[in-house]
N, CA and C atoms as a LAMMPS dump frame, in Angstrom:
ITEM: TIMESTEP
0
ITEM: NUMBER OF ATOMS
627
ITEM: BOX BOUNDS ff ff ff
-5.0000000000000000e+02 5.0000000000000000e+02
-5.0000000000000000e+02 5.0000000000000000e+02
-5.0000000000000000e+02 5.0000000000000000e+02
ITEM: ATOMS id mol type element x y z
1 1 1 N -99.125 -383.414 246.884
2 1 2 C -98.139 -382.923 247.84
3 1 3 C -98.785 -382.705 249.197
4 2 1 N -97.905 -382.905 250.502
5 2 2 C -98.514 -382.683 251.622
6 2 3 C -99.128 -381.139 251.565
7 3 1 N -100.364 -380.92 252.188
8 3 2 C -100.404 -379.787 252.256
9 3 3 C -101.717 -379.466 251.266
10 4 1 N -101.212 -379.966 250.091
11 4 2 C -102.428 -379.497 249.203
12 4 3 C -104.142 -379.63 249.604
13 5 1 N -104.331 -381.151 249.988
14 5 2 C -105.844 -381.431 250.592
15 5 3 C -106.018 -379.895 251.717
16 6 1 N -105.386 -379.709 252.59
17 6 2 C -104.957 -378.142 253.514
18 6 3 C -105.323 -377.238 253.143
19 7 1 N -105.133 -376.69 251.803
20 7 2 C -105.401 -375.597 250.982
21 7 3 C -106.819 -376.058 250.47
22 8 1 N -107.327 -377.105 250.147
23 8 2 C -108.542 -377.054 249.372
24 8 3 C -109.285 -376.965 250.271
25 9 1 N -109.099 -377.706 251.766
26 9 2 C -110.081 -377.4 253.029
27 9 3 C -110.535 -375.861 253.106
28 10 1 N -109.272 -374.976 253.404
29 10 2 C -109.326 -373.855 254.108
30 10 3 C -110.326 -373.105 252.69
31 11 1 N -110.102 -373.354 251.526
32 11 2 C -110.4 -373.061 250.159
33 11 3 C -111.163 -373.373 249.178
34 12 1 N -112.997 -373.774 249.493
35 12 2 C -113.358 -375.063 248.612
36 12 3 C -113.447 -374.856 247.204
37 13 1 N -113.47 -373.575 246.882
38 13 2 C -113.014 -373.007 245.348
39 13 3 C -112.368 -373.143 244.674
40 14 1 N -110.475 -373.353 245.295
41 14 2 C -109.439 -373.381 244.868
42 14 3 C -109.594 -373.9 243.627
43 15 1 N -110.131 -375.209 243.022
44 15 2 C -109.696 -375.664 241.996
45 15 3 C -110.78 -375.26 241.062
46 16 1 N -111.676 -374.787 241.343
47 16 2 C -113.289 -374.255 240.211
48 16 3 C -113.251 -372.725 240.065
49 17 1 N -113.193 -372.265 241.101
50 17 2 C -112.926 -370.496 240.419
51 17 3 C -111.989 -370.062 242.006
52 18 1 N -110.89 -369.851 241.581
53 18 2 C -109.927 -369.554 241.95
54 18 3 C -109.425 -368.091 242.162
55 19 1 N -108.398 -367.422 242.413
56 19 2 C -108.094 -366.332 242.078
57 19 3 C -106.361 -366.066 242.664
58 20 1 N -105.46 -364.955 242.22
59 20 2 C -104.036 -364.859 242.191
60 20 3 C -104.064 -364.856 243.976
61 21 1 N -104.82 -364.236 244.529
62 21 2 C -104.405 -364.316 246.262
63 21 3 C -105.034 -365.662 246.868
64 22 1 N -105.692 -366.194 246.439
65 22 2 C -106 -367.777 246.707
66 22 3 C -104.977 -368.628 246.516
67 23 1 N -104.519 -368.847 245.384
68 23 2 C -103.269 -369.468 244.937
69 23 3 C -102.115 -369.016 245.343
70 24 1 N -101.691 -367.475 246.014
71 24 2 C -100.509 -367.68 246.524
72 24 3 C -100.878 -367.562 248.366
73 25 1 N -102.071 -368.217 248.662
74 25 2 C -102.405 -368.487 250.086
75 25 3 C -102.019 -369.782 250.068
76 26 1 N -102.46 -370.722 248.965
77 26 2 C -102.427 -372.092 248.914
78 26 3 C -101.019 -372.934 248.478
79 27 1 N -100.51 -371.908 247.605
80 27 2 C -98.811 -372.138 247.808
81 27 3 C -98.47 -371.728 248.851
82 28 1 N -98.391 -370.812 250.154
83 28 2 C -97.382 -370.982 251.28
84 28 3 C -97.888 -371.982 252.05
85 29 1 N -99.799 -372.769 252.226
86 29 2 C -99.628 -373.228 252.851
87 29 3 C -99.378 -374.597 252.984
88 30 1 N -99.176 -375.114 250.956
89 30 2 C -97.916 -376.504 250.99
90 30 3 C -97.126 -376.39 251.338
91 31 1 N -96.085 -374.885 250.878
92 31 2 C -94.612 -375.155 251.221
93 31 3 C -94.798 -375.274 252.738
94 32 1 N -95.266 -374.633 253.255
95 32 2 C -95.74 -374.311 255.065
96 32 3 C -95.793 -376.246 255.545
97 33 1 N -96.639 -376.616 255.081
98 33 2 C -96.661 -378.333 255.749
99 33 3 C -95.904 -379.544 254.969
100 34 1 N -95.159 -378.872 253.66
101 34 2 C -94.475 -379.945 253.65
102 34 3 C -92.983 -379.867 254.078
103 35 1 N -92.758 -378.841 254.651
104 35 2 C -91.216 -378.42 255.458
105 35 3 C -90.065 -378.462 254.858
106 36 1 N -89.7 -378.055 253.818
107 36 2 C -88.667 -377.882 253.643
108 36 3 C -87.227 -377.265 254.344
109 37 1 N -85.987 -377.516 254.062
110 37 2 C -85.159 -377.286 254.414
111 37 3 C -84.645 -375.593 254.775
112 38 1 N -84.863 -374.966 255.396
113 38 2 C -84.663 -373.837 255.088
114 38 3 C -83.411 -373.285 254.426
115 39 1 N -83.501 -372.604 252.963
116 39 2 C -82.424 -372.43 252.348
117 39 3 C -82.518 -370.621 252.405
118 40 1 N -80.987 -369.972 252.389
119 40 2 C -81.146 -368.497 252.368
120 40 3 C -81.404 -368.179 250.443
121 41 1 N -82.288 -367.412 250.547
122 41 2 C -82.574 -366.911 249.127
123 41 3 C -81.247 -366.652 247.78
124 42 1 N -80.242 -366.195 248.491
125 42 2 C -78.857 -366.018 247.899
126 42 3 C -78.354 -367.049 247.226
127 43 1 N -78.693 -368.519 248.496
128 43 2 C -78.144 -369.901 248.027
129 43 3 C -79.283 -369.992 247.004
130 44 1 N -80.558 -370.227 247.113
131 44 2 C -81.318 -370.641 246.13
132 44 3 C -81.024 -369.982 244.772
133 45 1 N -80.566 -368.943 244.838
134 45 2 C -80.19 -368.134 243.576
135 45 3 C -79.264 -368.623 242.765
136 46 1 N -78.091 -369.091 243.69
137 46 2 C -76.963 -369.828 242.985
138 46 3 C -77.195 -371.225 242.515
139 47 1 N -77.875 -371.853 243.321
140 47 2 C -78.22 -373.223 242.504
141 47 3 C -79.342 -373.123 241.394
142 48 1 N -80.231 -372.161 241.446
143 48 2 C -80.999 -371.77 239.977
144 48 3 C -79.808 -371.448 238.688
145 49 1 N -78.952 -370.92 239.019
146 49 2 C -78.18 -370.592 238.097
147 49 3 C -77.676 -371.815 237.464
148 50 1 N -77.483 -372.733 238.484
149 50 2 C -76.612 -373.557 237.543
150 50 3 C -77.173 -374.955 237.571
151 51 1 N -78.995 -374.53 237.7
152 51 2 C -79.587 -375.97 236.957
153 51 3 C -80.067 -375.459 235.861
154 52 1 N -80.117 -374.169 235.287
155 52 2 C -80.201 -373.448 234.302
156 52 3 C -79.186 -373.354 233.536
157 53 1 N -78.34 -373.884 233.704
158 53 2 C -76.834 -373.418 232.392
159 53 3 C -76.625 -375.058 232.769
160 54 1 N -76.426 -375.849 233.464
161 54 2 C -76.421 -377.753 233.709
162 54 3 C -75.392 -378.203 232.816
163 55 1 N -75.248 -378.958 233.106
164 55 2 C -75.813 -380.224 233.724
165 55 3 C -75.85 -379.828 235.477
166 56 1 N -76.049 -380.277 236.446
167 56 2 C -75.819 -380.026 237.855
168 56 3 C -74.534 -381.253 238.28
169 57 1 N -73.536 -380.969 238.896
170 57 2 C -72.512 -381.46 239.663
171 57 3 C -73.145 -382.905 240.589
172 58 1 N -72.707 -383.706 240.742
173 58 2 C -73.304 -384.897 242.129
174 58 3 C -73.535 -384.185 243.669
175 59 1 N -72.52 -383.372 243.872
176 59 2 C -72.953 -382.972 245.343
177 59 3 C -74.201 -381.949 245.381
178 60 1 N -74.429 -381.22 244.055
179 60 2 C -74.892 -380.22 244.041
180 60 3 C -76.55 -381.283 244.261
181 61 1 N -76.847 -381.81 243.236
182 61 2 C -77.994 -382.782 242.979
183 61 3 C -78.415 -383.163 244.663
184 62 1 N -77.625 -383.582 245.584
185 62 2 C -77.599 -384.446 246.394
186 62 3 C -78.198 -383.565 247.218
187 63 1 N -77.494 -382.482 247.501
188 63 2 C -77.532 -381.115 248.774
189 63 3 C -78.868 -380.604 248.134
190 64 1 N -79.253 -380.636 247.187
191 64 2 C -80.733 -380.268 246.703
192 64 3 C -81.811 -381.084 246.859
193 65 1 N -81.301 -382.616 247.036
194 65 2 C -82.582 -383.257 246.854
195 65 3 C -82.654 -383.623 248.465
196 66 1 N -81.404 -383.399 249.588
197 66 2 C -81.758 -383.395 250.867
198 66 3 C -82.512 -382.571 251.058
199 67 1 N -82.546 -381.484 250.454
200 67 2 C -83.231 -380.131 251.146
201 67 3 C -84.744 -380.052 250.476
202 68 1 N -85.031 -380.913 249.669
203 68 2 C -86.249 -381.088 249.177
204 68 3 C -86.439 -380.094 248.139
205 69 1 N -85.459 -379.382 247.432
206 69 2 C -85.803 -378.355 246.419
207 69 3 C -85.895 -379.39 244.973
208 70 1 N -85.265 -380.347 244.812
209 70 2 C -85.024 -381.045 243.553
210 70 3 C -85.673 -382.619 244.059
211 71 1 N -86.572 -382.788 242.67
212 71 2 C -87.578 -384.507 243.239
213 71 3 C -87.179 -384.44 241.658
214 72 1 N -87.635 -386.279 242.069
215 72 2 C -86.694 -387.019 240.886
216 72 3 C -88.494 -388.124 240.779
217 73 1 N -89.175 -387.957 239.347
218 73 2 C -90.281 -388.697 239.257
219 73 3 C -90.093 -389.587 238.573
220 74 1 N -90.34 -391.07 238.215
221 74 2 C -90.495 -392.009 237.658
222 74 3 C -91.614 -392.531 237.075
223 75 1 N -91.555 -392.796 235.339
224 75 2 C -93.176 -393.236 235.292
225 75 3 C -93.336 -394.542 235.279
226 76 1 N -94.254 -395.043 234.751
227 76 2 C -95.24 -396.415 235.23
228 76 3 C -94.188 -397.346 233.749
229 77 1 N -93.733 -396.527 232.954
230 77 2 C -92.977 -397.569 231.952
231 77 3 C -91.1 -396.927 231.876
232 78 1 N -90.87 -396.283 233.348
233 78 2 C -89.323 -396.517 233.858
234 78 3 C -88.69 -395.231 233.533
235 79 1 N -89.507 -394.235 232.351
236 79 2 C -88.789 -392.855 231.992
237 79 3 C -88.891 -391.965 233.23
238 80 1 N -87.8 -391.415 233.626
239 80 2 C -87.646 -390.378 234.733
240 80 3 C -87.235 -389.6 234.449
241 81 1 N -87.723 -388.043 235.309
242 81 2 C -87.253 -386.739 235.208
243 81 3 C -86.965 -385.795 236.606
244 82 1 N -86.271 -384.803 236.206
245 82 2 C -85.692 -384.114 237.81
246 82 3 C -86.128 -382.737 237.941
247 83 1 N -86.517 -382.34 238.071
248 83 2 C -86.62 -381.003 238.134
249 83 3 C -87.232 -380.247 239.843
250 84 1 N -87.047 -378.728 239.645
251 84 2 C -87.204 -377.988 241.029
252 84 3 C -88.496 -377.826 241.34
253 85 1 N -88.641 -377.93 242.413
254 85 2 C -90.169 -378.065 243.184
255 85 3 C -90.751 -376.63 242.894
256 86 1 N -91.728 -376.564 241.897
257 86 2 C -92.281 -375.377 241.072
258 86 3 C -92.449 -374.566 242.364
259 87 1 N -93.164 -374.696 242.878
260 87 2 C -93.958 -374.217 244.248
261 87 3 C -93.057 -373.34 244.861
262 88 1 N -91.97 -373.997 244.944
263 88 2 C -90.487 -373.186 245.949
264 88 3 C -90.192 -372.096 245.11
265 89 1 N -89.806 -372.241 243.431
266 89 2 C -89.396 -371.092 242.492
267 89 3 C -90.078 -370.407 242.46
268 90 1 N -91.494 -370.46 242.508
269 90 2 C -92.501 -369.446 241.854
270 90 3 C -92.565 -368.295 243.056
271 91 1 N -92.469 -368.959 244.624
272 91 2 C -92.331 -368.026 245.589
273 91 3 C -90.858 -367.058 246.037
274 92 1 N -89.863 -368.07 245.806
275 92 2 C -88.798 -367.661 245.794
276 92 3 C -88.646 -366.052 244.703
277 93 1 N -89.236 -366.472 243.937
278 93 2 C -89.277 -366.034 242.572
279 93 3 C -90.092 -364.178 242.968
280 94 1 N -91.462 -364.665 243.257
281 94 2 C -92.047 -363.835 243.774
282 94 3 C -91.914 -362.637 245
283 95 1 N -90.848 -363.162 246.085
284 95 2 C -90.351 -362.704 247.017
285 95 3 C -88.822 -361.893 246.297
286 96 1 N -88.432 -362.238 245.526
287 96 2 C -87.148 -361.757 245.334
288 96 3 C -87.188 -360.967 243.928
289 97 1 N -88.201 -360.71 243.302
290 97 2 C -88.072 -359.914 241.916
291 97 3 C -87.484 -358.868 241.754
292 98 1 N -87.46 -358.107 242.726
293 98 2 C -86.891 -356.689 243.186
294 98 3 C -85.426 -356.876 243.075
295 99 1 N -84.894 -357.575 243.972
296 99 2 C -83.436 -358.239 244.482
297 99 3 C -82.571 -358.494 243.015
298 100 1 N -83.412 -359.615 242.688
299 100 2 C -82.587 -360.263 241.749
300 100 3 C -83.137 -360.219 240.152
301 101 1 N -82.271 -360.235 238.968
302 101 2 C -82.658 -360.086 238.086
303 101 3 C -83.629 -361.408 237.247
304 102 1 N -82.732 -362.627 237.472
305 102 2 C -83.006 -364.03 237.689
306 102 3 C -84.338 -363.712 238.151
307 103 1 N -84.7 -363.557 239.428
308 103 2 C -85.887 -363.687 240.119
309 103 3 C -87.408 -362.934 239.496
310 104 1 N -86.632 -362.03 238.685
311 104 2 C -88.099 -361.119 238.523
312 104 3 C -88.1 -361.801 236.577
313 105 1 N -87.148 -362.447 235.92
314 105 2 C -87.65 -363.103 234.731
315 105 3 C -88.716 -364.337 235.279
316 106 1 N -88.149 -365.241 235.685
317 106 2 C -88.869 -366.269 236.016
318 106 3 C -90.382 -365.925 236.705
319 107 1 N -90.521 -364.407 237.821
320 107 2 C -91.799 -364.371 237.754
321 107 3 C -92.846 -364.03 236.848
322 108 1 N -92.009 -363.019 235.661
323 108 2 C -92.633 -363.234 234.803
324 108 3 C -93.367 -364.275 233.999
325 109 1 N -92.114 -365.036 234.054
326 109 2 C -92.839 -366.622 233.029
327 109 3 C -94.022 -366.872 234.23
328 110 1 N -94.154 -367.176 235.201
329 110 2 C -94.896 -367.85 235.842
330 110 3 C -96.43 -366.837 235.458
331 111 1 N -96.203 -365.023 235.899
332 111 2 C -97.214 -364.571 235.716
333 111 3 C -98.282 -364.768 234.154
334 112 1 N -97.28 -364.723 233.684
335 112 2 C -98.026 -364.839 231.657
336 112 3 C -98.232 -366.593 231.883
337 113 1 N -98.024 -367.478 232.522
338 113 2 C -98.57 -368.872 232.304
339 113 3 C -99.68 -368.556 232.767
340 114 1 N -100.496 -368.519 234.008
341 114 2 C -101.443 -368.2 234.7
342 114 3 C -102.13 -367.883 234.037
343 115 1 N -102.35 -366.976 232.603
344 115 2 C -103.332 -366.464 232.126
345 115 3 C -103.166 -367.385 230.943
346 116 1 N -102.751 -368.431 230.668
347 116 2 C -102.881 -368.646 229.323
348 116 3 C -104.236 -369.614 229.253
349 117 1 N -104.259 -369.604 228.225
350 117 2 C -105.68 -370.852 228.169
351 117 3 C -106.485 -370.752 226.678
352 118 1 N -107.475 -371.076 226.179
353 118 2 C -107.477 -371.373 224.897
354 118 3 C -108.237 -369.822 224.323
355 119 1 N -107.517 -369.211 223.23
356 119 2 C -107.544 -368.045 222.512
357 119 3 C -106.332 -366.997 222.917
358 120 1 N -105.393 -367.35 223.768
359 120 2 C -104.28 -366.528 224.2
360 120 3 C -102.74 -366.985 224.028
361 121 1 N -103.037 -367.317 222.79
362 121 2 C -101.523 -368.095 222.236
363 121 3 C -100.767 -366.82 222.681
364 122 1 N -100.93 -365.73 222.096
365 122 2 C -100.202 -364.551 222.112
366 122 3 C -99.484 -364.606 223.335
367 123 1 N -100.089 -364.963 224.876
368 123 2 C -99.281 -364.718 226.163
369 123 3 C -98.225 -365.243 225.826
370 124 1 N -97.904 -366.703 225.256
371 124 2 C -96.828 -367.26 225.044
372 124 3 C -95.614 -366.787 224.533
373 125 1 N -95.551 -365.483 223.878
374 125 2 C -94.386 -365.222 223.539
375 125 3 C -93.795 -364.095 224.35
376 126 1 N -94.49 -363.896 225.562
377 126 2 C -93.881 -363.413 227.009
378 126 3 C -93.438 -364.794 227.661
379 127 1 N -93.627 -365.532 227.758
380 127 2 C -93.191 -367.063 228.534
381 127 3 C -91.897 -367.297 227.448
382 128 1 N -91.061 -367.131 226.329
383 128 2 C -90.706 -367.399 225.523
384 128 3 C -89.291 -366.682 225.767
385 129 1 N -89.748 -365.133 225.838
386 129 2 C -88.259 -364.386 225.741
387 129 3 C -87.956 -363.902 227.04
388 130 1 N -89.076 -364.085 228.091
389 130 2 C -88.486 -364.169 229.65
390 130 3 C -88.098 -365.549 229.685
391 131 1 N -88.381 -366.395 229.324
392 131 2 C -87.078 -368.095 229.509
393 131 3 C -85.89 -367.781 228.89
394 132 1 N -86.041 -367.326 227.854
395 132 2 C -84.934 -366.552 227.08
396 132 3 C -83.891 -365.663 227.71
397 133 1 N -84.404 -364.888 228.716
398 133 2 C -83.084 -364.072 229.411
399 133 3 C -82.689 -364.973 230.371
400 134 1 N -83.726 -365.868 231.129
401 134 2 C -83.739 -366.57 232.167
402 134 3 C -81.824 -367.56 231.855
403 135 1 N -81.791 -367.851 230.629
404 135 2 C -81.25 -368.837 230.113
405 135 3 C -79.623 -367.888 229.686
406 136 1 N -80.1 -366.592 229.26
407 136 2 C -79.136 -365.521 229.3
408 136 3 C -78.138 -365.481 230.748
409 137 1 N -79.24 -365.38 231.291
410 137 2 C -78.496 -364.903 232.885
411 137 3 C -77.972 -365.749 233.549
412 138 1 N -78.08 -366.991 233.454
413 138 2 C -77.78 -368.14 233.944
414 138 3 C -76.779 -369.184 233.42
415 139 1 N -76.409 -368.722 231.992
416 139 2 C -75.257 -369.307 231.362
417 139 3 C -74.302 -368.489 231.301
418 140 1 N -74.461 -366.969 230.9
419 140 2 C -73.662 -365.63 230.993
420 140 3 C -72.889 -365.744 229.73
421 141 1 N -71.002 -366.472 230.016
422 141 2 C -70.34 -366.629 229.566
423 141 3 C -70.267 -367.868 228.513
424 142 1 N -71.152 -368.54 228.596
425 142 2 C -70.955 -370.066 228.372
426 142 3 C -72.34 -369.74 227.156
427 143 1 N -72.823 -369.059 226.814
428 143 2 C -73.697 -369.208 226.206
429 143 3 C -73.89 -369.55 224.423
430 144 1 N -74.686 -370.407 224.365
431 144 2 C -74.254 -371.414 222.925
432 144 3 C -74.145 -370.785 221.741
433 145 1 N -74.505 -371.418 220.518
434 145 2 C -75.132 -370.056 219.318
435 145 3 C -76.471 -370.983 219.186
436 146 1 N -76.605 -370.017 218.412
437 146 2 C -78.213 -369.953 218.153
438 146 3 C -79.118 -370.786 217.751
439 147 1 N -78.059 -371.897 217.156
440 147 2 C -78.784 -373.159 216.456
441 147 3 C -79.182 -373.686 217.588
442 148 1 N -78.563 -373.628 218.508
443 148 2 C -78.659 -374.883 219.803
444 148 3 C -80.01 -374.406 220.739
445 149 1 N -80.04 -372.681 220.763
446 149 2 C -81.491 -372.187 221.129
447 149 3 C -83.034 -372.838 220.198
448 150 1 N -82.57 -372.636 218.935
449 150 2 C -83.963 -372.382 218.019
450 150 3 C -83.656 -373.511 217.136
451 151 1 N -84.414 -374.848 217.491
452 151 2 C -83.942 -375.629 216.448
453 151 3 C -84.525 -375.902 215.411
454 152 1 N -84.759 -375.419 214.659
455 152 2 C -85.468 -375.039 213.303
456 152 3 C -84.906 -374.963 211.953
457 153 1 N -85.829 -375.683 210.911
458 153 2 C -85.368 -375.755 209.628
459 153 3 C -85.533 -374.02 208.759
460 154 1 N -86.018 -372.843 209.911
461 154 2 C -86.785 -371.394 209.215
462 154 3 C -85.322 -371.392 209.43
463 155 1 N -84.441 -371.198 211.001
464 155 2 C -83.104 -370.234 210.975
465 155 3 C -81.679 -370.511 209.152
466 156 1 N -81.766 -369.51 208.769
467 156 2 C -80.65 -369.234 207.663
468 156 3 C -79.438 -369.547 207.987
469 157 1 N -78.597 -370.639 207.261
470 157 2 C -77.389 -371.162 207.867
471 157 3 C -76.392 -370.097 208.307
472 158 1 N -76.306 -368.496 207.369
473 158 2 C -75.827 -367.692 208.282
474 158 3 C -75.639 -367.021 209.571
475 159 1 N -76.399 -367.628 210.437
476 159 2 C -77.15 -367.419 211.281
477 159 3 C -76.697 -368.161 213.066
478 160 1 N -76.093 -369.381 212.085
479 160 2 C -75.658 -370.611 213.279
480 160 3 C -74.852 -370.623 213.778
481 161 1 N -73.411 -370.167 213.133
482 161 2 C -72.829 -369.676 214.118
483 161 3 C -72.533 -368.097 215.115
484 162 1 N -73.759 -367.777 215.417
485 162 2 C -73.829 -366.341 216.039
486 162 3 C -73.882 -366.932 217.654
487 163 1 N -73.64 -365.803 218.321
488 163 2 C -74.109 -366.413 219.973
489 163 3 C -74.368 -365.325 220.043
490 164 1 N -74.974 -365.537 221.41
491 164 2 C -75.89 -364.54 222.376
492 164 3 C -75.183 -363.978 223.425
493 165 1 N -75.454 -362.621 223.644
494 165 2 C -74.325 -361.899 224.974
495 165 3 C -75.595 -361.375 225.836
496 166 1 N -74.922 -360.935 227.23
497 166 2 C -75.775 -360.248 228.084
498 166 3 C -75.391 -359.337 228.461
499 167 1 N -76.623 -358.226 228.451
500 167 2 C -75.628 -356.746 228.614
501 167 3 C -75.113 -357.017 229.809
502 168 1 N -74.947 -355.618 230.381
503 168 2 C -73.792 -354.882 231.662
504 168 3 C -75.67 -354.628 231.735
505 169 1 N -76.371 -354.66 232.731
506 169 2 C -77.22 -354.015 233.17
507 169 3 C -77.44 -352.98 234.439
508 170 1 N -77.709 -351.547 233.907
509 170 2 C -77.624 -350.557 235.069
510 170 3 C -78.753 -350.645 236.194
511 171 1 N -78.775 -350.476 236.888
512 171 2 C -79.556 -350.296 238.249
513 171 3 C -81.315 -350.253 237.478
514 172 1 N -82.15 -351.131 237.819
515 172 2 C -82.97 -350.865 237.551
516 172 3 C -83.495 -351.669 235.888
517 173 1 N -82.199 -351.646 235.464
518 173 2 C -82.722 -351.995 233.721
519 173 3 C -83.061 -353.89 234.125
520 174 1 N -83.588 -354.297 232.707
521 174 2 C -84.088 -355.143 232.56
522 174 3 C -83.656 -356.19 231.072
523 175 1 N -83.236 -357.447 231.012
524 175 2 C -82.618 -357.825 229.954
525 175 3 C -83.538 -357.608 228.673
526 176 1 N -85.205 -357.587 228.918
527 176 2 C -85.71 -357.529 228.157
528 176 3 C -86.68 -356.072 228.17
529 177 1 N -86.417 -355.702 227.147
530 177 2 C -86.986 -354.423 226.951
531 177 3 C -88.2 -353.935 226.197
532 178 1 N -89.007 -353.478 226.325
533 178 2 C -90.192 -352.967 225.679
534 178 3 C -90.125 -351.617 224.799
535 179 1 N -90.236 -351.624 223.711
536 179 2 C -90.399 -350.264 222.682
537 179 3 C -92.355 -349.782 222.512
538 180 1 N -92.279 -349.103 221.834
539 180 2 C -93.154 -348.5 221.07
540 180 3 C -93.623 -349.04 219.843
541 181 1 N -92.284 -348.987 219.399
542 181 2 C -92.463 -350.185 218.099
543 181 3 C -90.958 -350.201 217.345
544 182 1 N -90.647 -350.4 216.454
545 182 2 C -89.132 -351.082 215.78
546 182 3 C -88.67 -350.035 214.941
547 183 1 N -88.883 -348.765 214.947
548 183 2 C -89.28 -348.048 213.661
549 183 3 C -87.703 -347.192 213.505
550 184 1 N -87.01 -347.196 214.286
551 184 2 C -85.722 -346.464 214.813
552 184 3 C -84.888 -347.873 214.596
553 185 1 N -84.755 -348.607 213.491
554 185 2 C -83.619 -349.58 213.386
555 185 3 C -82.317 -349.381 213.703
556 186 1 N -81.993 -348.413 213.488
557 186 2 C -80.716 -348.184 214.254
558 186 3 C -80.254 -348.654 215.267
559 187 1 N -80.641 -347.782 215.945
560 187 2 C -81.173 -348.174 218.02
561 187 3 C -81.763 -349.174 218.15
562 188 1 N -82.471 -350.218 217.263
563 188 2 C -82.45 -351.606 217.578
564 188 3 C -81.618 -352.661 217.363
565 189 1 N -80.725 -352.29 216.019
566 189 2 C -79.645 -352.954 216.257
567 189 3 C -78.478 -352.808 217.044
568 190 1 N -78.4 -351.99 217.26
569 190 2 C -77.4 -351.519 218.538
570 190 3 C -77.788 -352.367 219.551
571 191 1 N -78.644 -351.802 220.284
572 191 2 C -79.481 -352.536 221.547
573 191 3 C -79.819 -354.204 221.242
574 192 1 N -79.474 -354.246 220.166
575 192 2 C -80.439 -356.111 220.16
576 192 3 C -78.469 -357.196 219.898
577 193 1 N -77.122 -355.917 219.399
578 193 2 C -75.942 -356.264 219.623
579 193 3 C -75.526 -356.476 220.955
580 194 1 N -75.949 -355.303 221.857
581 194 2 C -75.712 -355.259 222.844
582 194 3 C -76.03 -356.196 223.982
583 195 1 N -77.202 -357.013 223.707
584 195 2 C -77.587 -358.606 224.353
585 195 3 C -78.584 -358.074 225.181
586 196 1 N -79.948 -357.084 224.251
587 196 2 C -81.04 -357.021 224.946
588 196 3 C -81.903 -357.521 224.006
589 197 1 N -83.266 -358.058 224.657
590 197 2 C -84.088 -358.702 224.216
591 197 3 C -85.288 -357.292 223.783
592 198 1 N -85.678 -357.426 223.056
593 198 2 C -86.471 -355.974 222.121
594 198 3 C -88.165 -356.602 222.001
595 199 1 N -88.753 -356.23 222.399
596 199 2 C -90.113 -356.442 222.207
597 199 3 C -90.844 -354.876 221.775
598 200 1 N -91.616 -355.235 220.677
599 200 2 C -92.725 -354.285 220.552
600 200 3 C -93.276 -354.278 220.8
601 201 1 N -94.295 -353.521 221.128
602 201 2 C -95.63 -353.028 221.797
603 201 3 C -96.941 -352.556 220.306
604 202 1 N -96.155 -352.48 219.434
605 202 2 C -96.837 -352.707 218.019
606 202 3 C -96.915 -353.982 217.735
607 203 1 N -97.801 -354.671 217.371
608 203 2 C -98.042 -356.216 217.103
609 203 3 C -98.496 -356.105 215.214
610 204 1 N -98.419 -355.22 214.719
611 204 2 C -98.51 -355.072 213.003
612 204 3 C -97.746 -354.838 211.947
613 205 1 N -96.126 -355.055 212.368
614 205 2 C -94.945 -354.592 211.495
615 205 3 C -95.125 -355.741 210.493
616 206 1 N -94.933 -355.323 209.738
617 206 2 C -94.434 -356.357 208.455
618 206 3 C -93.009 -356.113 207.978
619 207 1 N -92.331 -357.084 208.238
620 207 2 C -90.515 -357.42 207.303
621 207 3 C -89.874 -357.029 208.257
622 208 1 N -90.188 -357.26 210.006
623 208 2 C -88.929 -356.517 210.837
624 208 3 C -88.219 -357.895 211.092
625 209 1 N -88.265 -359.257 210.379
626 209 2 C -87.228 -359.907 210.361
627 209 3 C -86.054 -359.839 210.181
């Protein structure tokens, strides 16, 4: 991408030992030289929403790929794919966590990728159930059942036709929530009816399937 050789100049580390304020010096200063369209954060919000719940509309595709948020790659044997210019979300993302609910899942996913690497499978199941609300928040109403999330021969055919809801979230709350541990079933099934995502902070339960 334009820009990048830019960042490794100003940076000769960048790619050998690196660090989180290096990398978000070296992301503004691609987005910075390869110029994008200036979009207001509000709009970017709304078109995240609905390349996240998709298919995307023709005008929508079009008004995105003028503005340089959406590139369309082709490989060397003709398979192509579309997706949003990481670089733009991750800042967008980063700038707006506060704001928007959307905004502060996705920085999550981005923050738990950053650390992953070999012996930290575990980060992955923060990248997992923040895509998970990501996908919540962004379909809302429209959201599938469960087979169509988890496609797996483990899920129990009772199981397939369930769907997923999203709470009413109050000022401040978060789709996905952190406990202590699972031990109050009650209040987890309530809360996990209610269309919040339940994580423990105990990693040793046995049978809270």
């Amino acid at each position: 991408f334009d820009g990048f050789p830019v960042a490794c100049d100003n940076n000769p580390t960048l790619l050998t030992d690196s660090n989180e304020l290096a990398i978000a010096e070296a992301r503004s200063k691609i987005i910075e030289c390869c110029k994008f369209r200036h979009i207001d954060d509000s709009i970017i919000s709304k078109y995240l929403k609905k390349w996240f719940s998709g298919p995307l509309e023709l005008k929508d595709r079009t008004y995105l790929k003028n503005s340089g948020l959406l590139i369309d790659i082709t490989s060397s044997v003709g398979d192509s794919t579309t997706f949003f210019f990481p670089l733009l979300i991750q800042d967008w993302a980063k700038r707006n966590s506060k704001e928007y609910e959307l905004a502060y899942h996705l920085q999550q996913i981005y923050a738990h990728d950053a650390i992953l690497g070999l012996g930290t499978e575990k980060k992955m199941e923060a990248i997992m159930y923040n895509y998970e609300a990501v996908l919540r928040i962004c379909k809302n109403k429209k959201i599938p059942r469960i087979e169509t999330y988890y496609q797996t021969d483990f899920c129990g055919v009772q199981l397939n036709n369930l769907t997923f809801c999203t709470p009413e979230l109050a000022s401040g709350q978060h789709i996905v929530k952190k406990l202590k541990d699972f031990g109050n079933t009650h209040q987890i099934i309530k809360q996990l009816k209610m269309g919040f995502i339940l994580v423990s902070n105990f990693h040793n339960e046995e049978g809270i399937e």
